[in-house]
N, C-alpha and C positions, 0 to 999 in steps of 0.2 A: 532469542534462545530462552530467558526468563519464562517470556507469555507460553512459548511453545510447551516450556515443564509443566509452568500452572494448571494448562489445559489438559495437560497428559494427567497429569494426578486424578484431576477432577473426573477424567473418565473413566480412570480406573476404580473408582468409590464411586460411581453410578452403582445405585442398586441394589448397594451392602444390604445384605439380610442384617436384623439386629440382632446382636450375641442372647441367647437364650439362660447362659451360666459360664461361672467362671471358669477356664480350660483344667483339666488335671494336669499334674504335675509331669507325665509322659503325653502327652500332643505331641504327636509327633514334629508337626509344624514347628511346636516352639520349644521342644525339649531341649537344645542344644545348647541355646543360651538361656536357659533357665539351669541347667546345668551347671553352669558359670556364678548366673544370677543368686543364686538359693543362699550358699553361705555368707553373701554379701548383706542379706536381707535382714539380718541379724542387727537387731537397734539401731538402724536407718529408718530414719523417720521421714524427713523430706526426700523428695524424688522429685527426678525431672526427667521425663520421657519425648526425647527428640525425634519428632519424625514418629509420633505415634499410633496413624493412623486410624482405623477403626476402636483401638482403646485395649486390645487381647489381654498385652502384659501389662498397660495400668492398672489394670480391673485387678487382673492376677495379682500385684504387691501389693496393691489398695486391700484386698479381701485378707491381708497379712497384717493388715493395722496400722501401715505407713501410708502420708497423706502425699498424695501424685499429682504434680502438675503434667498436665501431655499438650503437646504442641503438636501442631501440622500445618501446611502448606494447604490443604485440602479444604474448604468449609463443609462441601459434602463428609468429609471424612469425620471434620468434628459435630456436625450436627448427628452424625449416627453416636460418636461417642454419648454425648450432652443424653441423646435418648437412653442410650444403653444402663448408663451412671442410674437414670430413674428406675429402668427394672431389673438393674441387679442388687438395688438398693445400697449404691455406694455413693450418692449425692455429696454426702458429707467429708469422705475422701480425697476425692478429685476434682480435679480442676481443670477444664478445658482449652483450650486457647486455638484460634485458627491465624496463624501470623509466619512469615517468611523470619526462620531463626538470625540469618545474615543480615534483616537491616531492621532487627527489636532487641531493644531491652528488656531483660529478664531479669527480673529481681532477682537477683542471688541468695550463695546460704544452702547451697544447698548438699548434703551429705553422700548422695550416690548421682550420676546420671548417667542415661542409658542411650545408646547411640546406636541402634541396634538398624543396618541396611539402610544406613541415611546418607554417609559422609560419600560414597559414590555418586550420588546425586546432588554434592554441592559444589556450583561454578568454586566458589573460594574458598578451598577443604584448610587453608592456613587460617585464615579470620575463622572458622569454626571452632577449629579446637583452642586457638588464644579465647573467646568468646567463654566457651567451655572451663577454662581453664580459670577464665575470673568468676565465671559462675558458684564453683561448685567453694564448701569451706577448707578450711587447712586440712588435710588429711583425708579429704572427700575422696571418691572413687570415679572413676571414670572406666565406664563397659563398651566396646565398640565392637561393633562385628561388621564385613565388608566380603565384598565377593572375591577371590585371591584369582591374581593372575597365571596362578599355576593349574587353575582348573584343568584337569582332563578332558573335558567337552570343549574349553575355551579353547587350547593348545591343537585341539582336531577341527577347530575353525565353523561349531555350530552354533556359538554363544553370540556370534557378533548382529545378526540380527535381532536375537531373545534383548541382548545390552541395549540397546537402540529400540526397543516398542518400549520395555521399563524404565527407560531414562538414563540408564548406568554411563556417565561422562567418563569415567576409570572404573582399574581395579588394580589391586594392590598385592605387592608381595612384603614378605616378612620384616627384611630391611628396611624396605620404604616407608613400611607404619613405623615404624619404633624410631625410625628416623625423626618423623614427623611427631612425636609423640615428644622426646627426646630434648627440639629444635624450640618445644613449647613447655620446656622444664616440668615435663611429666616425670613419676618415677616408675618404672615396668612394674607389674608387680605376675602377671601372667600373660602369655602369649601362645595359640596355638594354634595348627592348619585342623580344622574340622571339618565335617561332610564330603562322604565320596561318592565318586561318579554313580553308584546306585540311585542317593540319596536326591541329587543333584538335576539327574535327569527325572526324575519325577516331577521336580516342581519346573524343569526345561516343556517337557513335552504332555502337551494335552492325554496322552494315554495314561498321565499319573494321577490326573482328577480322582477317578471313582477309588484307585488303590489309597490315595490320601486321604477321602473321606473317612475309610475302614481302620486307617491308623491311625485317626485322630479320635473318632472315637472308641477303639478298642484297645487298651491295653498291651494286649500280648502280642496281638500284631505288630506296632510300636515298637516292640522288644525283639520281635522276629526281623523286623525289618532294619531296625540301629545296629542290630549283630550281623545281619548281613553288610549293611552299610560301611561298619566299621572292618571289615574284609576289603572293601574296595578302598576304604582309605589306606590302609596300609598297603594292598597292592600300587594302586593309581596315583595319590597321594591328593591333597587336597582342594576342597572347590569355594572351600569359605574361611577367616582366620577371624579368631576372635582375640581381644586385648582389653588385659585391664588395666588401668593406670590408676597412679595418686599424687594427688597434689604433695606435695612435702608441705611439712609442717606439723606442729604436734595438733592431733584430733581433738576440732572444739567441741563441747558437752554444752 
């Protein structure tokens, strides 16, 4: 099962075009949890990006002055990062690492970290967030987002092959994270069902390609399409939840 993920990952970062510039604040791709992310970003200085891929939102906090460690499973993935770091010129930033989160230490201390479409992908989601959990310092933040088992696509039974080419082992409803969050002496601090079946089926079905290009990098498309979006959440209800947690403890300076 392991090798089979490894391999999967690895093909899916076959290829990566390398990032040109840091995303704007509306990407559509990444608005949702940047969303979440932005007021957090405020005098967090260390980061630690799980599961971070080609590097999008490291780049993005890194270009805000806080220094980003990002991990992945992938080496492909981080050898694009490693490049990218050089020409967006944030070398001094970031920090890259290609290593399986579940069986490395990770130096802790760390003030925020991000868990953004990972924890679905790991065999042992309890050793993650205890892992997590000693990582981060007294009062740190913990940002997770995951794909919700209440999806609209998922419940009309088109998601389970999409779950199965991306790796998705689960997915989660409301109770079950804050359970899990909870069971790891997290303390809630936000919790919500985001992205509707508009949103959702874009990045499901290849016909969303060309439309995502156009709202990732335009603006008001972006905005035309989050406003539609947010019509089907409230109709349909939701296809992703996001959760912030914190360690208890008074905040080390």
């Amino acid at each position: 099962m392991k090798k089979r993920l490894s391999l999967l990952y690895e093909k899916f970062y076959k290829g990566i075009k390398l990032q040109k510039r840091i995303i704007e604040r509306k990407n559509f791709t990444y608005r949702l949890i940047l969303d979440f992310l932005e007021p957090y970003l405020i005098d967090r200085k260390r980061i630690l990006d799980i599961g971070c891929g080609v590097g999008t939102l490291s780049f993005y906090i890194a270009s805000r002055g806080n220094d980003v460690k990002g991990i992945d499973i992938s080496h492909g993935a981080i050898a694009a990062c490693k490049l990218n770091a050089k020409g967006l010129g944030l070398e001094k930033n970031v920090n890259f690492q290609a290593v399986d989160f579940l069986k490395t230490e990770i130096n802790g201390g760390f003030d925020l970290i991000l868990c953004s479409e990972v924890l679905e992908h790991l065999i042992n989601e309890q050793l993650a967030i205890k892992k997590i959990f000693g990582n981060l310092r007294n009062g740190g933040i913990l940002m997770v987002s995951v794909p919700s088992r209440n999806a609209p696509l998922f419940r009309l039974g088109f998601m389970k092959k999409f779950d199965k080419k991306v790796g998705h082992l689960r997915r989660y409803d409301v109770s079950q994270l804050l359970d899990l969050f909870k069971k790891n002496n997290f303390e809630i601090l936000e919790v919500k069902g985001t992205e509707g079946i508009f949103r959702n089926f874009l990045f499901y079905n290849w016909l969303g390609a060309l439309p995502l290009r156009f709202a990732n990098r335009f603006a008001i498309i972006s905005d035309i399409f989050t406003f539609f979006d947010n019509i089907t959440l409230r109709l349909f209800g939701e296809s992703q939840i996001i959760v912030v947690a914190q360690k208890p403890g008074k905040e080390e300076k």
